[in-house]
C-alpha positions as CSV (number, residue, x, y, z in Angstrom):
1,X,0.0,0.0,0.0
2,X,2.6,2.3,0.6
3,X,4.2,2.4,-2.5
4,X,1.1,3.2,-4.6
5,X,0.5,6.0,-2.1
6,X,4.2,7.3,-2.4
7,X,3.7,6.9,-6.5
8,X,0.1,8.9,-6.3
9,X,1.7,11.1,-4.0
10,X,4.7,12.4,-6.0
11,X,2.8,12.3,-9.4
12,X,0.8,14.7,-8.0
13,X,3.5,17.4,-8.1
14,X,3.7,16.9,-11.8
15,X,-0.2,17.3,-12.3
16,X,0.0,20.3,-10.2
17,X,3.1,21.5,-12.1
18,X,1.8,20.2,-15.5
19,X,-1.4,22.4,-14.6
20,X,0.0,25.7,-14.0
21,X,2.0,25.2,-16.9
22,X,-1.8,24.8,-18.9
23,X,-2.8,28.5,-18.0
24,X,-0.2,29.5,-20.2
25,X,1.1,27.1,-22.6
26,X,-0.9,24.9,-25.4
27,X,1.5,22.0,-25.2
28,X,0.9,21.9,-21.0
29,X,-2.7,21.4,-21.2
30,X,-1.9,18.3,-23.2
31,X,0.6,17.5,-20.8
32,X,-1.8,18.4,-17.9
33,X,-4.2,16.1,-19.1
34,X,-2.4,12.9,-19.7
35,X,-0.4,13.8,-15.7
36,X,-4.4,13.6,-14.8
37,X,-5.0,10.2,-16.3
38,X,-1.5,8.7,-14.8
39,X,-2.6,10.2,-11.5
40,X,-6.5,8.5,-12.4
41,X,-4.7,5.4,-12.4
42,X,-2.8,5.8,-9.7
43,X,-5.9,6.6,-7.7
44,X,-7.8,3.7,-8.9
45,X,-5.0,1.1,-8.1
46,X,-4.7,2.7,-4.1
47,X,-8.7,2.5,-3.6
48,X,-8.7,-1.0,-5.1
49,X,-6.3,-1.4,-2.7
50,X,-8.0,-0.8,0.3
51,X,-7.4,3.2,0.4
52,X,-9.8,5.3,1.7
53,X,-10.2,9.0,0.5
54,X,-12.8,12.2,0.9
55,X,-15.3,11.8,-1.5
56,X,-14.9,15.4,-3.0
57,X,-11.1,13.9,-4.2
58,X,-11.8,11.8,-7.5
59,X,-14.8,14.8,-7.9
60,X,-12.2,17.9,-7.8
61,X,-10.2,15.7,-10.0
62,X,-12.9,15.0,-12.5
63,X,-13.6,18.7,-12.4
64,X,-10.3,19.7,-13.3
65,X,-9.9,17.2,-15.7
66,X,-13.4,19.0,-17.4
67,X,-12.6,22.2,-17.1
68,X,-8.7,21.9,-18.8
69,X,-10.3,20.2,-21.1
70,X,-12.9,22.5,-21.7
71,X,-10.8,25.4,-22.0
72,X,-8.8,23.2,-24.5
73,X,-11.9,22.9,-26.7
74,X,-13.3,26.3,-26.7
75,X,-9.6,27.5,-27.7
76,X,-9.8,25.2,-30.9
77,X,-13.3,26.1,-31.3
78,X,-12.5,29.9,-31.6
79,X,-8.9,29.6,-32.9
80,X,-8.2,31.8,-30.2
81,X,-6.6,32.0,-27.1
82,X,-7.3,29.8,-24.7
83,X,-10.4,30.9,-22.2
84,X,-7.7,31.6,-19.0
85,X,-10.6,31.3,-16.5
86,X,-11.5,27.7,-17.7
87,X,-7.9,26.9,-16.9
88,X,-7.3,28.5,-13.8
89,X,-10.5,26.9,-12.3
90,X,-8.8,23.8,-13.3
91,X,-5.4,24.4,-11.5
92,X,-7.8,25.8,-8.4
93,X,-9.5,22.2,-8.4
94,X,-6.6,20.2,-8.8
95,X,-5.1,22.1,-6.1
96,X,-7.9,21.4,-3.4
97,X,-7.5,17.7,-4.4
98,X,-4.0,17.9,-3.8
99,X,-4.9,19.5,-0.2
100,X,-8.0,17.0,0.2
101,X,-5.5,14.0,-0.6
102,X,-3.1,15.2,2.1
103,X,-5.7,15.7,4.8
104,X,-7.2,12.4,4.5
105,X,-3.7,11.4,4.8
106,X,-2.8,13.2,8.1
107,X,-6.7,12.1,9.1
108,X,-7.5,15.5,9.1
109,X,-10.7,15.0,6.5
């Protein structure tokens, strides 16, 4: 168990890295969204394992997930720049699952 958790827990640097990255660049929202599947995975192999998590965690994530994607789409859509707001909503969810994953560590949630 603990070595899922240490994997799930270092990935999630890189999502929250890759995400930041997505506000401004093209190529990070991409990368942002494939570090959200690895760290989907990674999620999926600790609660199969017996982990036990907040239930707003995998529903942050999925909202992040949406909304980078979403902000991904309407850019193509409009051959514009990418809708900032869509994005940074993104980073701000990822980052409260990132906080919601290390209370239920600490037992705090």
């Amino acid at each position: 168990m603990q070595t899922p958790l240490a994997l799930h827990y270092v990935w999630a640097f890189v999502v929250i890295v890759a995400v930041l990255w997505a506000i401004w660049q093209p190529l990070g929202r991409r990368v942002a969204l494939w570090a959200l599947a690895v760290q989907l995975l990674l999620g999926v192999w600790l609660m199969a394992a017996g982990g036990r998590v907040h239930w707003l965690h995998p529903a942050l994530w999925l909202a992040a997930a949406l909304l980078i994607q979403a902000g991904a789409i309407a850019a193509k859509r409009t051959g514009g720049p990418v809708p900032t707001l869509l994005v940074a909503l993104g980073a701000a969810c990822a980052a409260l699952t990132f906080h919601l994953g290390q209370a239920s560590m600490t037992g705090g949630v």
